[in-house]
C-alpha positions as CSV (number, residue, x, y, z in Angstrom):
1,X,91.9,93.1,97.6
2,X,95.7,93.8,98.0
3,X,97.3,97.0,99.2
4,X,100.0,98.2,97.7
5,X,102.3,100.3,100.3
6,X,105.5,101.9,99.1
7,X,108.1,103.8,100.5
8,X,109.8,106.0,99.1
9,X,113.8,106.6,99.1
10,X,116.9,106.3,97.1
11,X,119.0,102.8,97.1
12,X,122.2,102.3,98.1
13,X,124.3,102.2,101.3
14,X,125.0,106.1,100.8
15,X,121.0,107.1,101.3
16,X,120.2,104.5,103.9
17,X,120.4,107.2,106.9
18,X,118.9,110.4,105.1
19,X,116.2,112.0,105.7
20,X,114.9,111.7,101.7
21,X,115.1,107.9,102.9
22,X,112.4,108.6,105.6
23,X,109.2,106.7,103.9
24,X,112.0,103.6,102.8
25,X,113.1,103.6,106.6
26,X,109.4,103.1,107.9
27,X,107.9,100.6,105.3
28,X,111.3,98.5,106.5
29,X,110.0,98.7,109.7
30,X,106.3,97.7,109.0
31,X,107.2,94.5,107.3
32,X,109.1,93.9,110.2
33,X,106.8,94.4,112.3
34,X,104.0,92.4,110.3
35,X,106.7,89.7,110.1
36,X,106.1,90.0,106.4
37,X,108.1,88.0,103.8
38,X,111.7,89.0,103.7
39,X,112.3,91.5,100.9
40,X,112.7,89.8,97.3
41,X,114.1,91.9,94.2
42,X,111.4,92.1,91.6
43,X,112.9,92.4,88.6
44,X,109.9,93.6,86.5
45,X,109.2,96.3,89.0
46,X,113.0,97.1,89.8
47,X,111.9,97.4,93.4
48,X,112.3,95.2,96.5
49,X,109.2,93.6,97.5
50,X,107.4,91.9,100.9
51,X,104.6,90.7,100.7
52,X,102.0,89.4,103.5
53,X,98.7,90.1,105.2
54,X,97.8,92.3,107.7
55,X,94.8,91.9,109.3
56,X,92.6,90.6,107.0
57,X,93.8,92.4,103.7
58,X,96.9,91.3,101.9
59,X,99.7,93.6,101.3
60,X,102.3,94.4,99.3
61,X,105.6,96.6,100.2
62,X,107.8,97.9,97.8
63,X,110.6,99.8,98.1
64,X,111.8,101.2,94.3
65,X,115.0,100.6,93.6
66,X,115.0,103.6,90.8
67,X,116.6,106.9,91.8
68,X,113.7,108.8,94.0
69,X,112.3,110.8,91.0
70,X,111.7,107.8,88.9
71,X,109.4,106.6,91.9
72,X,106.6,106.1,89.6
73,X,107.6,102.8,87.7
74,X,107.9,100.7,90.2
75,X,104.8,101.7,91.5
76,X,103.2,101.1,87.9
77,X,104.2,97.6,87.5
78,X,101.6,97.3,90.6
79,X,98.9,100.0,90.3
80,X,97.6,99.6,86.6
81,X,95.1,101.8,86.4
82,X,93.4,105.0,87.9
83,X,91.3,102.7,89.7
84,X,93.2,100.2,91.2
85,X,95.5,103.8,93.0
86,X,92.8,103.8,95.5
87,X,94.4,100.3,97.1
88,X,97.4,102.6,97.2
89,X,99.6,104.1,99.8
90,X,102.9,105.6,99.8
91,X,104.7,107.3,102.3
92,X,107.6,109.6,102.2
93,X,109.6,112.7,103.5
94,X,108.4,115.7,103.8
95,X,109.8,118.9,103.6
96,X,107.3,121.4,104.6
97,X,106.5,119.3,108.2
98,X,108.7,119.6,111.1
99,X,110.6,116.0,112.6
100,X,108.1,114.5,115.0
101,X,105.2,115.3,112.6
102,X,103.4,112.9,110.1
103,X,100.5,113.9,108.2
104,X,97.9,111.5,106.2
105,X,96.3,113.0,103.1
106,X,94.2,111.4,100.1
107,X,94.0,112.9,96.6
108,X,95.9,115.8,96.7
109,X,99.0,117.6,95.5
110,X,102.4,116.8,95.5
111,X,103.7,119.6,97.3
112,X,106.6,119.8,95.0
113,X,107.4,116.1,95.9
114,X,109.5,114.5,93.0
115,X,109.1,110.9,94.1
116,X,105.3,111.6,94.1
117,X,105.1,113.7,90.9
118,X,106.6,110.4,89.3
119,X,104.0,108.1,90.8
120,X,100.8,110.6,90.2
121,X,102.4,110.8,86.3
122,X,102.8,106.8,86.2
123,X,99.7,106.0,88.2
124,X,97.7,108.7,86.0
125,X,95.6,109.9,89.1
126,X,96.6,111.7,92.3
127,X,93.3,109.5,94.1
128,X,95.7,107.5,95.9
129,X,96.5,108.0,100.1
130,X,100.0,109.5,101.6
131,X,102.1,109.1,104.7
132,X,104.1,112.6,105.0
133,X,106.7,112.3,107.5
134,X,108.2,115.5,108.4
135,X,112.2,116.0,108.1
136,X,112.8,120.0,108.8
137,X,114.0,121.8,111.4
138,X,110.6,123.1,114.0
139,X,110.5,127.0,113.5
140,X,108.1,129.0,114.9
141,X,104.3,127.7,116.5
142,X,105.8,124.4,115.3
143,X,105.8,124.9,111.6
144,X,109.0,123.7,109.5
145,X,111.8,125.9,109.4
146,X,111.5,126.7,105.4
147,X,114.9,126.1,103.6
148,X,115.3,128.2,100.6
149,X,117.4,128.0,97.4
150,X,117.3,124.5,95.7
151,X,121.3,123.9,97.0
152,X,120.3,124.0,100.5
153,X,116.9,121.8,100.0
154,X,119.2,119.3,98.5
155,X,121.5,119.9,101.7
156,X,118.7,119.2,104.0
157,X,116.7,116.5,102.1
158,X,119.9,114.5,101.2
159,X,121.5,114.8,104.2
160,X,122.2,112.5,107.3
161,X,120.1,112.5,110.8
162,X,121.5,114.4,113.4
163,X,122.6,112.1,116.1
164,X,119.9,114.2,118.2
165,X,117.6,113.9,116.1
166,X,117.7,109.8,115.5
167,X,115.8,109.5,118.9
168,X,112.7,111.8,117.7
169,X,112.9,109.8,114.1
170,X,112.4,106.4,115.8
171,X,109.2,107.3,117.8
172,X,108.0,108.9,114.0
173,X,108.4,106.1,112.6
174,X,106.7,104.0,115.3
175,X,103.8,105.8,115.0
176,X,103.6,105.6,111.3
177,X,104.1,101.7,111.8
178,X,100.9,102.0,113.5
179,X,99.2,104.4,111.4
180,X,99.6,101.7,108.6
181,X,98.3,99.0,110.8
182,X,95.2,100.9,111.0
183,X,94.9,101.8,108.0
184,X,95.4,98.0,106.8
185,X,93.0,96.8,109.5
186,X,90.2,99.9,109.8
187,X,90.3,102.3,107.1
188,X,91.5,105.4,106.4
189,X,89.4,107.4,108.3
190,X,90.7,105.9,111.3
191,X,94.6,105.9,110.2
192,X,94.1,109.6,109.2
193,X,92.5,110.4,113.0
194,X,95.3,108.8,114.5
195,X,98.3,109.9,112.2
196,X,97.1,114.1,112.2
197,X,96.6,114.0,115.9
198,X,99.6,115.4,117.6
């Protein structure tokens, strides 16, 4: 059985330090960490693709090479039916989670997510699992400062790190490294305990 784990983001040297390029920046580091296959363009998928094993499952990483809101056909040329979505996980920003926080949920919403409204449409199913990682600003009782109006959500979800905030990123994205490598090597269950545990 093969997992397929994608990370979401938009190509291009102009997205590589944004925030919407959060999930893309920490499925980099997990096949770097794995010492998976280098990334391969696939054309079929238009994604960029690892592969390798971890643990004793196999695994795939893609990163789409579409525009974030066509997410969902690269993950289609991968997951082809309902079924096959529960060998899935994708991991991506999240707006409505503060930096430092990452959240693991199975079969639910998108939260407004374009990238995932694109893979629940191609995938036909929202039965898959998801890596949020937090990009807003910490308000109050360490809930995310809400942005309103869609100009400023753009602002903040296309926008760069904050030099201050880079240091905060890279322990996030350490921990969702390992939250993978559980969840490759003992379930859900445990990757879920470990990534909603602050």
């Amino acid at each position: 059985m093969t997992l397929v784990i994608v990370g979401l983001g938009n190509p291009g040297k102009e997205y590589e330090k944004t925030r919407h390029n959060a999930g893309r920046n920490a499925v980099q580091l997990v096949a770097k960490n794995e010492s998976l296959d280098d990334f391969v363009f696939n054309k079929k998928a238009n994604a960029l693709v690892a592969r390798g094993a971890l643990g004793s499952k196999d695994i795939v990483t893609v990163l789409p090479e579409t525009m974030m809101n066509a997410s969902g056909k690269a993950v289609s040329a991968f997951i082809k039916t309902p079924k096959a979505a529960k060998n899935l996980l994708v991991i991506h920003d999240d707006l409505d989670l503060p930096l430092g926080t990452i959240k693991m949920v199975f079969a639910r919403g998108s939260g407004g997510h374009k990238g995932v409204e694109s893979i629940m449409r191609a995938v036909k199913t929202q039965d898959f699992a998801r890596l949020r990682i937090g990009i807003s600003a910490a308000g109050k009782k360490n809930q995310a400062k809400k942005v309103h109006g869609d100009e400023k959500v753009i602002k903040q979800v296309i926008g760069k790190w904050k030099p201050g905030e880079e240091a905060t990123l890279k322990k996030v994205l350490k921990k969702v490294a390992e939250t993978v490598r559980l969840y490759c090597t003992s379930g859900i269950e445990s990757a879920t305990q470990f990534a909603n545990t602050r």
